[in-house]
N, C-alpha and C positions, 0 to 999 in steps of 0.2 A: 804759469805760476798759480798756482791754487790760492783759495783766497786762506787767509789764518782767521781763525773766530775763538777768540776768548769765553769762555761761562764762568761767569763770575757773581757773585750773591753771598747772603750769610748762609751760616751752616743748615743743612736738612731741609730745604730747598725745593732738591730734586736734580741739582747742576749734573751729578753723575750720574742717573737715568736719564736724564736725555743726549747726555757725551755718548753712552751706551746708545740710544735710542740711532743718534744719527750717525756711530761707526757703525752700527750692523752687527753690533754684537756686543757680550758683556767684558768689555775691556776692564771697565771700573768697580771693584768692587761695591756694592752698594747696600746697607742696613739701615733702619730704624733709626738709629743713635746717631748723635748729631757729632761732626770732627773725626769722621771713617775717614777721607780723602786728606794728607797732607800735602806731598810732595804734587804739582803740575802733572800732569798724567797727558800726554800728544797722540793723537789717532788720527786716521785717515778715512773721511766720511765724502759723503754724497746724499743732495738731498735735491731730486726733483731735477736731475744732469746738472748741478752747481757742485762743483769739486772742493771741497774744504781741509785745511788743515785743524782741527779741533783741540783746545785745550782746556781743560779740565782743571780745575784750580780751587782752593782749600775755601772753606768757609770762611768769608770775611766778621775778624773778630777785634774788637777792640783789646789790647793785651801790653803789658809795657815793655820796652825792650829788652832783649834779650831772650826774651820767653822762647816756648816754641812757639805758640800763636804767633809772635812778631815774627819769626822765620817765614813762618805759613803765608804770614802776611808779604811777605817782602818778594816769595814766589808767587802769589796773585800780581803785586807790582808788575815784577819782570813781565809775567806773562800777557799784560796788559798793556805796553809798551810795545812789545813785538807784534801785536797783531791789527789787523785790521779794519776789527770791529768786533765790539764786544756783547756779549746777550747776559744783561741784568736781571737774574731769575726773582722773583716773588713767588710766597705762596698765598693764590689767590684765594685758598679756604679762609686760613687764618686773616689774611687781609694786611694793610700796613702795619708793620711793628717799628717802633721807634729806633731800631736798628738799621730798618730800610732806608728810613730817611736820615741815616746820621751818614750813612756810606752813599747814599745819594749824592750830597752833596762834594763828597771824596772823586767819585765818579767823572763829577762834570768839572774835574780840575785836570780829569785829564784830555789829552787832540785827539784821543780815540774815538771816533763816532761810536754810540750807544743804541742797541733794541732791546726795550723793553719787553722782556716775557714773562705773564701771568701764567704760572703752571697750576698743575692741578685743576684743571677748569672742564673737566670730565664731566658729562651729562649736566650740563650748566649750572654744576654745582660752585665753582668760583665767581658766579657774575658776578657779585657784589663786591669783592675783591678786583677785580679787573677795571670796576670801575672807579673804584676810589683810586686804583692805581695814576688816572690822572694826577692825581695831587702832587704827583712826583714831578712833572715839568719835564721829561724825558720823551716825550710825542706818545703817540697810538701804543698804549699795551696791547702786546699780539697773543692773544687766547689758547694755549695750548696745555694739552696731557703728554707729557714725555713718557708716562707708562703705559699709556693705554695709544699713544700714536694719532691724537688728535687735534689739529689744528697747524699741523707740519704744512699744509698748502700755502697758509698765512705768514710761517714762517720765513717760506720762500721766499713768498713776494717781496717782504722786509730785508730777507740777506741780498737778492739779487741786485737790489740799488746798489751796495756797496761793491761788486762784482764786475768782473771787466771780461771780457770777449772770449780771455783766454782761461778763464775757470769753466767755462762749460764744456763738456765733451757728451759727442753722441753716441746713445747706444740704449741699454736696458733700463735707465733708470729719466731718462730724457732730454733734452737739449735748448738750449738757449734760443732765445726769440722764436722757438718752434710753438704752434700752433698745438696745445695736447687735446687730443679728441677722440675720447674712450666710446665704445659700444654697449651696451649692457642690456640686460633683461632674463628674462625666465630661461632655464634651458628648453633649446631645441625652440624657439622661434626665429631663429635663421639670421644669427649677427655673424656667423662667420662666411655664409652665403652673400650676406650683405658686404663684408670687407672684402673678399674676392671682386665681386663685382663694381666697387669704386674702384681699386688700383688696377682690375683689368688682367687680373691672373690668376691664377689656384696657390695662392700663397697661402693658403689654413685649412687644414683636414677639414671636409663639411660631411657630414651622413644624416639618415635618418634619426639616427641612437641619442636619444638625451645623452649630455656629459663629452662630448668627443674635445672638446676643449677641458683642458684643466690649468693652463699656465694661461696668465695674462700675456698675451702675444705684441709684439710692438714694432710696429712697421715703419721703417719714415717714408715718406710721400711728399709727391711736391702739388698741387693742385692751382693753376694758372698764376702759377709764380707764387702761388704760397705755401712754404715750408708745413705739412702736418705730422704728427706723430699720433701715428691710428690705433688703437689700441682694442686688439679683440679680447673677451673678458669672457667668463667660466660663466656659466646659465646661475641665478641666483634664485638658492630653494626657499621656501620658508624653514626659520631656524628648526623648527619641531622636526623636520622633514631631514635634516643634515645631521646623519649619526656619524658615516665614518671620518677619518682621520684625512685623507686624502680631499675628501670635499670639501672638509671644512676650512685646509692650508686654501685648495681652491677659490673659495669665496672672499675668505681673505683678501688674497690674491687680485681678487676683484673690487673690493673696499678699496685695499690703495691705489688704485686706477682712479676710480671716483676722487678719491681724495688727494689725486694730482693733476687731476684733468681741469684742462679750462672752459670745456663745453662736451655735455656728455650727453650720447644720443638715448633714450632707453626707445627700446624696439620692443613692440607689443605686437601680438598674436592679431590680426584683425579678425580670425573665428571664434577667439577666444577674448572677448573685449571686455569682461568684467572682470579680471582676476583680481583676487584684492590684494596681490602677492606686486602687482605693478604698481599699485599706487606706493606698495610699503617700500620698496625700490627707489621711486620716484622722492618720496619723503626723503632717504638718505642722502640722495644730491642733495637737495634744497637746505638741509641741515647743514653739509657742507660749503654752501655756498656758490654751488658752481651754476654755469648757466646749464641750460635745457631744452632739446627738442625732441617730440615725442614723433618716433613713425611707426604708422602701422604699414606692417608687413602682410605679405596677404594679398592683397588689396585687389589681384586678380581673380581669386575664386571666392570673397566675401559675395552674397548675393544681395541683403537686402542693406546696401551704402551708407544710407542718411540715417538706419534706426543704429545702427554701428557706431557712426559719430555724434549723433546724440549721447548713447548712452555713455559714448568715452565725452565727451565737452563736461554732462551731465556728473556723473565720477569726478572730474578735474573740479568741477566748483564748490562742491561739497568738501572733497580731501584737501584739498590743496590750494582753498583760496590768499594765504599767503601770498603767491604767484601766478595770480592771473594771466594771461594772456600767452601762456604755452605754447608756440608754436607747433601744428601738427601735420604731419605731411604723412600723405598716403601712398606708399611704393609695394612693387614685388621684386623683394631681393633675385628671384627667379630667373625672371624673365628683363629685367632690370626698367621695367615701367613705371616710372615717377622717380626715381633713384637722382636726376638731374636736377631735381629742386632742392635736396637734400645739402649739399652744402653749399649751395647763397643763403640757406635758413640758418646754417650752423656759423656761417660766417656774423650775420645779423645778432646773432643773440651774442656771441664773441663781442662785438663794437659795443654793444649795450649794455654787455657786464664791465666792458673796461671805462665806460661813459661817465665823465669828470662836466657838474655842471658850474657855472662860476657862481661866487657867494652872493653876489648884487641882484642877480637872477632870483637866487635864492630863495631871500631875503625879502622879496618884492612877492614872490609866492606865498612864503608864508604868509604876513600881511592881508593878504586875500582871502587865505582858506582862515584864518584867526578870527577876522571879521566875520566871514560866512558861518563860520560855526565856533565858537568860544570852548576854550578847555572848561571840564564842568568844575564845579566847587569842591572842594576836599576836603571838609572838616568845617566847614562854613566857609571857607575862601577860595577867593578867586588864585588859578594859579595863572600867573604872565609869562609866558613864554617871549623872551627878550632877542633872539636871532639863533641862524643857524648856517653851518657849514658843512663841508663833505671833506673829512680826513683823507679820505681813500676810496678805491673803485677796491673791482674782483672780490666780492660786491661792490655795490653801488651803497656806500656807507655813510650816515650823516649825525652829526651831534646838534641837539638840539640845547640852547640854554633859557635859563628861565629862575624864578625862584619856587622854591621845592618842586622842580621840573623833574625830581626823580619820582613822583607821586603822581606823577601823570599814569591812567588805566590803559591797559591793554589797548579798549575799543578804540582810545583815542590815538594813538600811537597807530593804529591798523585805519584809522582814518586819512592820518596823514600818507604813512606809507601807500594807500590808493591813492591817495591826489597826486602823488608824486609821479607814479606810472601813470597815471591816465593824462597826467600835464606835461610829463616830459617823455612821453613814449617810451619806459622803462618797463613794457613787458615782458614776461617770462623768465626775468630774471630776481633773486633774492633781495631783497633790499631792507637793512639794518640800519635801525632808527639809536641812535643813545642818546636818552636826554642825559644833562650833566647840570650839577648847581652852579647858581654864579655864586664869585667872590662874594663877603658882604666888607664892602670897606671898611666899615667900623667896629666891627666883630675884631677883641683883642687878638697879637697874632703869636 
């Protein structure tokens, strides 16, 4: 039985681009002007091997009865009763309107479990919206573009709680409690030579020729009793470089791999060790959030070893110090020399992005590094950062509170997030700091 997911918000939103987003096509019609959608609109989607029944539901409006908005409304009702969990859209530009929170409250009268989704949140233009979305009392706002297809991994993770054994089916789009572990990199540095050689067969055209991949290829595998889905992906050009039509579906094609994968290998040239096309590679996992480990390929006909891995270590601290401690492992897809350290590393950086630490831990950390180093002054005052918790892993995500903790800088927020990996061995993987305000009790309410 497929799970049923309600979209439900006020009007112009975005509920019907992303109805559209996750049937796979433009089911809904969708414009500009707010109250296009009336009548419940039902589609059959998949997101990430989670099988859903989708509904599509009118803009929540406040209207007296008999109207047509109370019709509208009374088909959200229904639609919201029947299903099994429902996704409360915001737009995270605009931010909370006083609408949000009047239907908020409408929301949590009903047994429907609620996810929270900030839309609009494309090149992090909604952050500020996402985060006030707190205020709603509805848990973790999940950060997504339903038009541009951004933040759908997050998604996942959010509907999968509500999901049962029997909504996932395998095959093209992925599978339940499988392990997702995409390949990536430049074309023609040998990730298809590479997946050949883990599963042990000629399962993907390999040649000399840049491009011989064009589809994102997906394997399932079992690897000492654990379930993988391997995922071979299209050589990725720099954008300037990608004229025609087919490369460009191509690389695509290769983005949603990244942006469903749980640990994604990027496979670098070891003769070609400075491309700057790897690090830009490298940057879109890390934006998505996923974990990471870097192998160079090669590694049998590199001659001179250590000035190689300097200059890639060397590369990684400069670009990408967000994520220090990249695991790197040196193999030849070839010959298949080093190929066996390859996934105990993939597995490792997997444990560490799904890594839940408890708040008393925490808590007892921060205390330590607050002491050692104090947030600086902001306008002449001290800010107090009062504790902190971790909502969620895949990343490794934590909310910080405080007063005017949302004016805490950059360097400091990059301070903690070092202490955090270098105290709880959280390398190489992304790790997301949100400060958030506290109540003030006596602030009228």
């Amino acid at each position: 039985m497929a799970l049923t997911v309600a979209i439900v918000g006020r009007p112009n939103v975005g509920k019907s681009t992303l109805f559209n987003r996750l049937v796979g096509r433009r089911a809904a019609i969708v414009a500009p002007e707010p109250g296009v959608t009336r009548d419940r609109r039902e589609g059959e989607g998949r997101l990430g091997g989670l099988e859903m029944i989708l509904i599509d539901t009118a803009g929540l409006e406040d209207a007296p009865g008999g109207s047509m908005e109370s019709r509208m409304r009374e088909q959200t009702n229904r639609a919201l009763a029947d299903a099994d969990v429902a996704l409360f859209v915001i737009d995270a530009r605009i931010g909370l309107t006083p609408m949000d929170r009047h239907f908020t409250e409408w929301i949590r009268k009903s047994p429907t479990p609620v996810i929270l989704v900030a839309n609009k949140c494309e090149a992090g233009g909604g952050r500020s919206g996402q985060i006030e979305a707190f205020e709603l009392g509805l848990g973790e706002p999940v950060g997504i573009s339903a038009e541009h297809g951004e933040g759908l991994s997050d998604l996942f993770d959010a509907l999968v709680e509500h999901a049962s054994e029997g909504d996932y089916k395998s095959g093209e789009d992925g599978a339940g409690g499988t392990v997702q572990l995409a390949i990536i990199g430049r074309p023609n540095v040998g990730k298809s030579t590479l997946v050949n050689r883990l599963i042990g067969e000629e399962r993907v055209i390999t040649g000399p020729e840049p491009g011989v991949t064009r589809d994102a290829i997906a394997i399932q595998w079992n690897w000492n009793g654990h379930d993988i889905r391997l995922i071979d992906t299209a050589g990725m050009r720099r954008r300037a470089r990608v004229a025609e039509k087919l490369e460009k579906l191509s690389v695509a094609d290769s983005l949603r791999a990244i942006r469903f994968a749980h640990v994604v290998v990027l496979l670098v040239d070891g003769e070609a060790i400075g491309e700057r096309q790897d690090l830009t590679i490298a940057n879109q996992v890390v934006e998505e959030g996923r974990a990471m480990v870097i192998a160079v390929n090669k590694w049998d006909i590199v001659k001179d070893r250590e000035d190689v891995l300097r200059q890639l270590y060397d590369r990684l601290e400069r670009s990408l110090p967000q994520v220090r401690g990249i695991p790197v492992i040196t193999l030849s897809a070839l010959t298949g020399a080093g190929t066996d350290k390859l996934l105990p590393a993939v597995f490792k950086a997997y444990e560490t992005w799904n890594r839940r630490l408890p708040t008393a831990e925490l808590n007892r950390w921060l205390d330590a590094v607050v002491e050692r180093h104090p947030p600086p002054l902001v306008q002449g005052k001290r800010l107090r950062i009062r504790y902190m918790t971790q909502p969620k892993a895949r990343p490794p995500t934590f909310a910080i509170f405080g007063n005017r903790s949302e004016l805490l800088p950059e360097s400091y927020l990059r301070y903690l997030a070092n202490g955090l990996r270098d105290d709880f061995d959280l390398g190489g993987v992304p790790i997301r700091i949100n400060p958030r305000k506290s109540k003030n009790p006596y602030a009228p309410k």
